[in-house]
SETOR-640499 format. One record per atom (N, C-alpha, C): residue in one letter; y, x negated, z. Coordinates in steps of 0.05 Angstrom, whole numbers, plus 5000, padded with zeros to 4 digits. Last residue first. Layout:
BEGIN
AYXZ/...
//
This chain:
BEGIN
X296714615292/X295714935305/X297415115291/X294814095248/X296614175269/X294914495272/X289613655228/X290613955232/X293113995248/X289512995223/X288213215248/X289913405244/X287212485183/X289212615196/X287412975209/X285211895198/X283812105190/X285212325205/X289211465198/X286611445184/X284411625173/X295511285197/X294511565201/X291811505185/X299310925245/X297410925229/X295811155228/X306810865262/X303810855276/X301710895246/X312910905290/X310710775278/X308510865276/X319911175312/X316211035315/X314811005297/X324110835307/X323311115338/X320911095343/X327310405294/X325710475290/X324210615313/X335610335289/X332210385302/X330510455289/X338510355256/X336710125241/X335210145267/X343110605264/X342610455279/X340510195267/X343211075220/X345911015234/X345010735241/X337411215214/X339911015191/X342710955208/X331811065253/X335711195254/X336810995227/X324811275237/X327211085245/X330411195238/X318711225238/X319811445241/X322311235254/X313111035193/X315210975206/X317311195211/X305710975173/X309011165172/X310911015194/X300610845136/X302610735163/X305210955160/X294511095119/X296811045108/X298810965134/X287711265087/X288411135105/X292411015089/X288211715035/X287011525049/X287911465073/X290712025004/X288312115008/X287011865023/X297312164988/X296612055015/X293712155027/X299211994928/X298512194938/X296712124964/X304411904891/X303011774914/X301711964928/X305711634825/X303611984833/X302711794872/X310411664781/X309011464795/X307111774814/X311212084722/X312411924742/X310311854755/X309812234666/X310512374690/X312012354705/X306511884639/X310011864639/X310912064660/X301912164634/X302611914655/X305311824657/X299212734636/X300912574623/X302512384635/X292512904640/X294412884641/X296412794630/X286013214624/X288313024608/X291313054628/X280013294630/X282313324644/X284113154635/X273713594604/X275013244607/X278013414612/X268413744630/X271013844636/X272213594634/X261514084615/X263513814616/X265813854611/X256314384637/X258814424633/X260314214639/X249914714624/X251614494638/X254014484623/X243715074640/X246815054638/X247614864643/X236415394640/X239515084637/X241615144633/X230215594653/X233715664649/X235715344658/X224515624627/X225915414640/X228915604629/X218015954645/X220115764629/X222415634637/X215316274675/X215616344655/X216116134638/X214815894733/X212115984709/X213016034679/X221015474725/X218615644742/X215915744728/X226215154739/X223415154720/X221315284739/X232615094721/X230415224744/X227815254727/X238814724730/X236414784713/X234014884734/X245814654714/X244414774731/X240414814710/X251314124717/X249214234709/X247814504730/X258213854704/X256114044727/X254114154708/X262513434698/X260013444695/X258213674712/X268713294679/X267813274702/X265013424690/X273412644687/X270912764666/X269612934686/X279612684698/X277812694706/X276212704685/X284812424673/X284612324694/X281812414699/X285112104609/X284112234617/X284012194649/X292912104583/X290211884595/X287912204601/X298512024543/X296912174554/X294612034568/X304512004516/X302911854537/X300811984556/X306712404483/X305212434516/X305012284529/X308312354438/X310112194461/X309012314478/X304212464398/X304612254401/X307212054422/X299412794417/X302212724420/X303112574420/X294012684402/X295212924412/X297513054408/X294412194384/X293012434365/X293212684378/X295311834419/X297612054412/X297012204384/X293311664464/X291411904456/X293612064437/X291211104489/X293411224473/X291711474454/X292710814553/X289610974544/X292811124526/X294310474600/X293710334572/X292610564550/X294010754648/X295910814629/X296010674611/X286311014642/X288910774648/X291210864628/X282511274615/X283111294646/X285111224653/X280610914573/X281911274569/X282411324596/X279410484591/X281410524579/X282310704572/X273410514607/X275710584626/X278610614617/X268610534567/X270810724568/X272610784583/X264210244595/X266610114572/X268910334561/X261210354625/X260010354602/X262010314580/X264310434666/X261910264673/X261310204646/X267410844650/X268310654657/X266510374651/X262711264662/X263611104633/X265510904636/X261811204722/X260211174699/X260611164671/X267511344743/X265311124746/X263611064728/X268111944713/X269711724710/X268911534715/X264612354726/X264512174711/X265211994706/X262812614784/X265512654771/X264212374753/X258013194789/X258612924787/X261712954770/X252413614800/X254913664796/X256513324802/X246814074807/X248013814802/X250613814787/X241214434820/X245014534811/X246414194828/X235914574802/X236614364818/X240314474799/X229414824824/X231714934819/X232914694822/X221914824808/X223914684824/X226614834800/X215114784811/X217514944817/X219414854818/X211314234787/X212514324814/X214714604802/X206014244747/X209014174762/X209714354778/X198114064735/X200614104764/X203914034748/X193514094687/X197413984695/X197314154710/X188813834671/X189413994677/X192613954689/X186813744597/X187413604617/X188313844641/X185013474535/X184913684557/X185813634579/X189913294482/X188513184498/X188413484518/X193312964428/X192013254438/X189613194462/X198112544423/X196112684417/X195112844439/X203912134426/X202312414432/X201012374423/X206811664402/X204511604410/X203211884430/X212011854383/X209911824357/X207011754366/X214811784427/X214712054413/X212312034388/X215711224444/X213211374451/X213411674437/X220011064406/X216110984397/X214811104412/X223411434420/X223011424393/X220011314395/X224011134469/X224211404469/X222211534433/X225810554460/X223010634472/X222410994470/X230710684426/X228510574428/X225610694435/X233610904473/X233211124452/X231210994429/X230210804543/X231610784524/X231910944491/X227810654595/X228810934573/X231110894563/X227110294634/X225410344609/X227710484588/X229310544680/X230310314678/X229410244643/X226410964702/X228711054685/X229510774667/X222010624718/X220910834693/X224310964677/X223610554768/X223010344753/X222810384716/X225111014787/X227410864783/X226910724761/X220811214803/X222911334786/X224111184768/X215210614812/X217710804827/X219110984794/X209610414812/X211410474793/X213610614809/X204310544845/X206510344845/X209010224829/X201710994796/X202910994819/X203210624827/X205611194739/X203611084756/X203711064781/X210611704733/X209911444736/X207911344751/X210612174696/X209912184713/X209511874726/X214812574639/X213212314650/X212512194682/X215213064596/X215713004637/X213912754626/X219713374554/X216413184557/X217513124586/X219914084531/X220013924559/X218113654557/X221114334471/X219614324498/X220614104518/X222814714409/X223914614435/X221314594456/X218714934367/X221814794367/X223014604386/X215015364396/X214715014387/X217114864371/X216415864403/X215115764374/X214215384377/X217515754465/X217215884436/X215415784429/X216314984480/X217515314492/X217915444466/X211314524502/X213014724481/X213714904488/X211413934538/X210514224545/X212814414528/X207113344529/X210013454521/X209313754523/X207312794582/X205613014576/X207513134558/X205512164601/X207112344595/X205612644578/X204911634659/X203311904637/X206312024635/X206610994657/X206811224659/X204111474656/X205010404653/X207510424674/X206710794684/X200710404627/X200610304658/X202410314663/X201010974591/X200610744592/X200510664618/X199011594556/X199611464579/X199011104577/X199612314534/X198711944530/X199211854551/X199012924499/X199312684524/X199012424516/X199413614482/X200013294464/X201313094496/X193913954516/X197013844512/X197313564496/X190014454527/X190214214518/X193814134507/X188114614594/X188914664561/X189114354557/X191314994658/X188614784645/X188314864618/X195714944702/X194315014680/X192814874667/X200515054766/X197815004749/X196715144731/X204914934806/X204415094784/X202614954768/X206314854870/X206014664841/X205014914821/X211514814914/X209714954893/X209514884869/X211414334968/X212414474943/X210514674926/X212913905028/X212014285013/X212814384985/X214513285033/X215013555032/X213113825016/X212512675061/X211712935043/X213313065049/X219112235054/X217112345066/X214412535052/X222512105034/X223612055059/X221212195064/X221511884977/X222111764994/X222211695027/X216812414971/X219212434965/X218812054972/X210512754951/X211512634956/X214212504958/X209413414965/X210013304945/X210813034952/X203013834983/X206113644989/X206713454965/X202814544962/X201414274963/X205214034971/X201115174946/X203615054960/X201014714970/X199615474880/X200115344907/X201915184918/X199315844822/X201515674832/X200515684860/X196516234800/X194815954807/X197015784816/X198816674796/X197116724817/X195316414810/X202716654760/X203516534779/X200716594796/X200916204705/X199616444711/X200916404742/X205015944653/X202015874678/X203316074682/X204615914583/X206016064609/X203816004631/X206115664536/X203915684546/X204115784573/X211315644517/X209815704495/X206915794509/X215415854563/X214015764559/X212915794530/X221716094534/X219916074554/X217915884545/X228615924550/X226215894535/X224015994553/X235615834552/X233915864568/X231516044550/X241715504560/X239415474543/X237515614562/X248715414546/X246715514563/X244115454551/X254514984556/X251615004544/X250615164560/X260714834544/X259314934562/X256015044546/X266914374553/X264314464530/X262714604553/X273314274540/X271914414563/X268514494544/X279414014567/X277714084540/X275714104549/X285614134582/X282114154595/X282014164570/X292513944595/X289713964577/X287513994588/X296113664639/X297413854613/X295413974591/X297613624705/X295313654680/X296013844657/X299713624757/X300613424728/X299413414698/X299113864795/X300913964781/X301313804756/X290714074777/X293613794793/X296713914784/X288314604803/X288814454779/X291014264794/X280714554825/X283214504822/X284214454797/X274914554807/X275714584837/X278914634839/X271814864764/X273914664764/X274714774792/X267715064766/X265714714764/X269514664770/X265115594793/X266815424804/X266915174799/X258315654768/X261115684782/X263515554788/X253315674724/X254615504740/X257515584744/X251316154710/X248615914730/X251615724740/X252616554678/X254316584713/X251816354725/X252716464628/X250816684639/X251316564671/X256316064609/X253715934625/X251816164637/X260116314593/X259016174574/X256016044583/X261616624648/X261116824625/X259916594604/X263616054671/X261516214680/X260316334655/X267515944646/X266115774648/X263015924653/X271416354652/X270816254619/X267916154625/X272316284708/X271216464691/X270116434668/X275615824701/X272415874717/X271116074708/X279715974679/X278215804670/X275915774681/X281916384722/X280616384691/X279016244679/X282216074760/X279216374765/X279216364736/X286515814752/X283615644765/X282015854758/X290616184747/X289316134725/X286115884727/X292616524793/X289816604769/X288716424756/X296716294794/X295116304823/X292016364801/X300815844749/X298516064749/X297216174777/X300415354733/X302415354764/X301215674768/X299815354680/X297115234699/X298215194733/X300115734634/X300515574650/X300115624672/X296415584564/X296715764591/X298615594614/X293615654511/X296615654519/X296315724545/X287015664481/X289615764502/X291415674513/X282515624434/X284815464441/X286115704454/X276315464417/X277415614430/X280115514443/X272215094376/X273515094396/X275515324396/X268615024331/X269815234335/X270615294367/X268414484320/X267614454346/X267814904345/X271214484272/X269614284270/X268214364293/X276014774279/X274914804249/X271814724256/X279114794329/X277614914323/X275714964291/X279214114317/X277314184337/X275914534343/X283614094280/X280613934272/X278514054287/X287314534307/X286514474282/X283314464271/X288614074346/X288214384354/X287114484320/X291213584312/X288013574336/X287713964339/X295113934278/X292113734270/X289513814293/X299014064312/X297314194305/X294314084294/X300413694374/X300113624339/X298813894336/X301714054430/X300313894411/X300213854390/X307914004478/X307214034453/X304213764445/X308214484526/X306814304517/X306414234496/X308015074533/X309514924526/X308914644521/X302215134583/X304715244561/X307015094558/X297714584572/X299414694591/X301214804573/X291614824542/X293714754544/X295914854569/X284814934526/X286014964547/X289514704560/X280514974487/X281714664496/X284114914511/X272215034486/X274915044494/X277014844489/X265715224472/X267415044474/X270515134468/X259715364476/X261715434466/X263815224484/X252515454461/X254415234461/X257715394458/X245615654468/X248915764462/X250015504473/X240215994458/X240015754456/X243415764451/X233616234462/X236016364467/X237616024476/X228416224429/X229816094451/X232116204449/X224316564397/X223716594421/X225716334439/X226616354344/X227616604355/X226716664371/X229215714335/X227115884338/X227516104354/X233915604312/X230615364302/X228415584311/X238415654315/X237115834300/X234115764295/X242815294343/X240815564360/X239115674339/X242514924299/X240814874327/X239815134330/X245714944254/X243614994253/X240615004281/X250714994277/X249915154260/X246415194254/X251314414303/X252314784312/X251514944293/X251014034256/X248714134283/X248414384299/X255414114229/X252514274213/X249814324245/X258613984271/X259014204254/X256114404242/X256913494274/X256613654296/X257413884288/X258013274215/X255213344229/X255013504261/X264113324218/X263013504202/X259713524207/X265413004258/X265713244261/X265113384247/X263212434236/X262812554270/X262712824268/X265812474180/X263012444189/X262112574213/X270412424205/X270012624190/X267312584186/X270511844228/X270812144246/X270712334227/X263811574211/X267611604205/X268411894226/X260211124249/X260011374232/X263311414236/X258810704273/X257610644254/X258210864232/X259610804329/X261410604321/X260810584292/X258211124371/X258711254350/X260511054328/X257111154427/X254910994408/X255511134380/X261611174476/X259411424452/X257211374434/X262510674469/X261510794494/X259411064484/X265510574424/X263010474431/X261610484457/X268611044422/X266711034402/X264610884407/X272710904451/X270811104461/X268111204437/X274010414442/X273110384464/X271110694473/X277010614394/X275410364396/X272910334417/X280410984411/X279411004411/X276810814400/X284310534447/X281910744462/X279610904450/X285810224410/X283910054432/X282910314444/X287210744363/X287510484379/X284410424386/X286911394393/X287611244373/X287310944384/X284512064402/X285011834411/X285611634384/X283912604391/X286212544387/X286312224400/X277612624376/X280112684361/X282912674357/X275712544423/X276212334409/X278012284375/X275013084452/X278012804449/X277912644434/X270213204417/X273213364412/X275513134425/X267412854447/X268312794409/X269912954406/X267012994498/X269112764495/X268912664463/X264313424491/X266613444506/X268813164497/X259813204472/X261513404448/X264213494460/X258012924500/X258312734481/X260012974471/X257313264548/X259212964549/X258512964523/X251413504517/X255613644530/X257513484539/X248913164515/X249613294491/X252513484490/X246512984564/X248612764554/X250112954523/X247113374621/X246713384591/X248813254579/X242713174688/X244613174662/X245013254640/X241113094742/X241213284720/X243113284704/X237712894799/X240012864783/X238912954747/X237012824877/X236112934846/X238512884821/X235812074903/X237412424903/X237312554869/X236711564910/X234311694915/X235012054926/X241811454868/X241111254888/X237711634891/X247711504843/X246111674857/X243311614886/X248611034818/X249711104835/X249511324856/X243110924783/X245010734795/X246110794819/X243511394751/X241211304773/X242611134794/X248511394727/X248611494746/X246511464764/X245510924689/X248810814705/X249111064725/X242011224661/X240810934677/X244010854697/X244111604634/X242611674661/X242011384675/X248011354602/X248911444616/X247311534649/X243411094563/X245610974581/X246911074604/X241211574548/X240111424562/X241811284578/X246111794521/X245111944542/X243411794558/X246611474485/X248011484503/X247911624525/X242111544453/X242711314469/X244911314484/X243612094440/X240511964459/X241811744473/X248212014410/X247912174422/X245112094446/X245111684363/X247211554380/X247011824397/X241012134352/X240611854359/X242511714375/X244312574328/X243112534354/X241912404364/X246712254286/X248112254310/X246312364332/X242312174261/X243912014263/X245812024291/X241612664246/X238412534256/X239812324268/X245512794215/X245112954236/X242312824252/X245012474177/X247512424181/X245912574215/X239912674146/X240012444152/X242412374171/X239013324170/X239013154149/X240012774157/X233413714191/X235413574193/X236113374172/X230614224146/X230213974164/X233013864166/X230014914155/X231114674135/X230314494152/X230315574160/X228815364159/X229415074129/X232115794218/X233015684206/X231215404189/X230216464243/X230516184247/X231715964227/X235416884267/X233516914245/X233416524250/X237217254325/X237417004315/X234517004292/X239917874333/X238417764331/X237717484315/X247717694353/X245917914342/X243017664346/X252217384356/X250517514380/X248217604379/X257217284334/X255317344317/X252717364338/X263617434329/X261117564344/X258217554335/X268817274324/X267917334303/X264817274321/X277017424342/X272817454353/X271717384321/X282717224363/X280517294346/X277117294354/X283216754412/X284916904391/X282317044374/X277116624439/X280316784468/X281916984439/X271616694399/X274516644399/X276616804421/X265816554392/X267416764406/X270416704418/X260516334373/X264216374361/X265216604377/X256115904398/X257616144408/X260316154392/X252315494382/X254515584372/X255315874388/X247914974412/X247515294395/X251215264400/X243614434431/X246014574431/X245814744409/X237814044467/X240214094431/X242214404453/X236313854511/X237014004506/X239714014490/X229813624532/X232713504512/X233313744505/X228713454605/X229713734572/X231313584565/X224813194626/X226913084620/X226513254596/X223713034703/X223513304677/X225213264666/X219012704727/X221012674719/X221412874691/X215812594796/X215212704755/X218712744761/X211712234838/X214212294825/X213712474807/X205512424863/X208112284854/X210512454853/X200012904839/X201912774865/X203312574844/X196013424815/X198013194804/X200213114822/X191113754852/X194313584851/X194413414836/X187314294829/X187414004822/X189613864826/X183614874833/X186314694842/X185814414841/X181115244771/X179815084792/X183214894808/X179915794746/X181315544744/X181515404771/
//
């Protein structure tokens, strides 16, 4: 087999469906064992939402491109969407109004919503017994705290969510929930919750692993070291090479290529953008639209494929980006979530997002983990001194003022 560079950009874009882990904190029910495949076709309701599901995932990567700017970026819009349809269970109102059409779920009943992500958990991990393929999910309470039973309820019926009572003044209980996080992600992603606030009364918490092999495995003794082009320059990469035939196409913006893992259930399509085409230009396209008509324009073609090696552990706070997308009202003390509680006054303060994906000869390992953070805004007023701030140092007896001054980037004491 002969060396041939495929130079540019490429853009690796796993759709990565979701699997069921039941593995209950209360109760176990372990189904772990050897996966038998599952043979049925999606049904209309479930073709449905992973449509809205797409398009929001499109949306969502075109608004973090945005802010990310010429730096790697990794997402799973399928763990935001199942992280924030378990809240959407307890939202009500203008929020949840607002989080349905951010979700692209404006067309389907919430018993609809949760009974197809129901049948989708069920039938995903089983498509094919060469992918190892897991989804589990949490909701993580402050003790005492009162939730409706309903939402705790709907979410383990529908999400077989995992429900704990814990309190969160705990020295442990950050390692717990990190923990959780890990053990669901086969330990790819760590530490995604940095902190807990003293004000946080909820995590709801989704975690995906996925990891496949090739259907067509390159050979590492044809993997070389060739430059890759970046922005800021060439760099050194290892491209991984094979020669066959692949379902391809290509127009004048792109090439795309689609690369099967297993049985052919699950693959990778990469699109490569022409050249005077940038990333960017090619994200700006993708849509659940455009996504849909080029999927029907493959065919079978020889060809020889270069990708690159590559590990990438990405990690983002969300809040900007749905905001952006019309969901800032779950953020604000306008935000009515009393499908929870109905005297919480509850909001979401963080969304938080960590992926991990490594593609090498064999195949591809993925994890990602979405952490929506609920506080309770009746609390009280929250000043918390992360910026630039003035102080005054003065006598009540006298109405001196001793001193003054401006603190912009505060300095350690010894």
């Amino acid at each position: 087999m002969y060396k041939k560079v495929i130079s540019a950009f490429a853009i690796a874009l796993i759709l990565i469906f979701t699997a069921c882990e039941r593995n209950f904190l209360v109760g176990s029910n372990d189904d772990s064992g050897d996966r038998e495949p599952v043979a049925r076709d999606a049904t209309s309701l479930e073709k449905t939402l992973a449509s809205a599901d797409n398009t929001f995932g499109f949306k969502l990567l075109n608004q973090l491109n945005t802010e990310t700017g010429d730096s790697n970026l990794f997402i799973s819009p399928f763990s935001v969407s199942m992280a924030l349809g378990m809240t959407l269970n307890g939202a009500a109102g203008e929020t949840e109004r607002a989080m349905r059409e951010t979700l692209e779920l404006t067309g389907l009943s919430q018993e609809e919503i949760n009974e197809t992500y129901q049948t989708l958990m069920e039938l995903l991990p089983y498509q094919d017994a060469k992918v190892l393929f897991e989804i589990a999910n949490s909701i993580w309470v402050k003790q005492g705290y009162p939730v409706l039973p309903f939402f705790l309820e709907v979410n383990q019926t529908y999400f077989d969510a995992e429900t704990r009572e814990m309190d969160f003044t705990r020295p442990e209980a950050l390692d717990i929930i990190n923990g959780w996080i890990s053990d669901k992600t086969h330990g790819k992603i760590e530490n995604a919750l940095d902190r807990i606030p003293p004000s946080i009364v909820m995590y709801l918490i989704n975690a995906i692993y996925f990891k496949a092999a090739w259907t067509y495995e390159f050979d590492p003794e044809d993997t070389y070291t060739t430059p890759f082009h970046t922005p800021y320059g060439d760099r050194d990469c290892r491209m991984m090479q094979q020669e066959g035939k692949f379902l391809y196409f290509a127009t004048d913006d792109f090439q795309a290529i689609d690369l099967p893992y297993g049985n052919g259930k699950f693959s990778m399509t990469v699109f490569l953008p022409a050249p005077g085409t940038s990333a960017d230009d090619l994200i700006a396209q993708m849509t659940d639209a455009n996504w849909q008509l080029w999927k029907t324009r493959f065919d079978s073609a020889s060809l020889v494929l270069g990708l690159p090696k590559f590990k990438v552990e990405y990690g983002t706070l969300l809040n900007d980006a749905l905001t952006a997308l019309g969901m800032g009202i779950a953020f604000s003390s306008s935000a009515n979530f009393s499908g929870i509680n109905p005297d919480g006054d509850l909001l979401i303060s963080r969304v938080i997002h960590k992926t991990f994906v490594e593609v090498n000869e064999e195949g591809t390992e993925a994890a990602a983990v979405t952490i929506v953070e609920m506080i309770e805004s009746s609390i009280g007023q929250f000043m918390i001194m992360n910026r630039p701030f003035v102080f005054v140092i003065h006598d009540h007896n006298t109405g001196a003022i001793l001193f003054m001054g401006k603190i912009v980037e505060p300095t350690p004491g010894e």
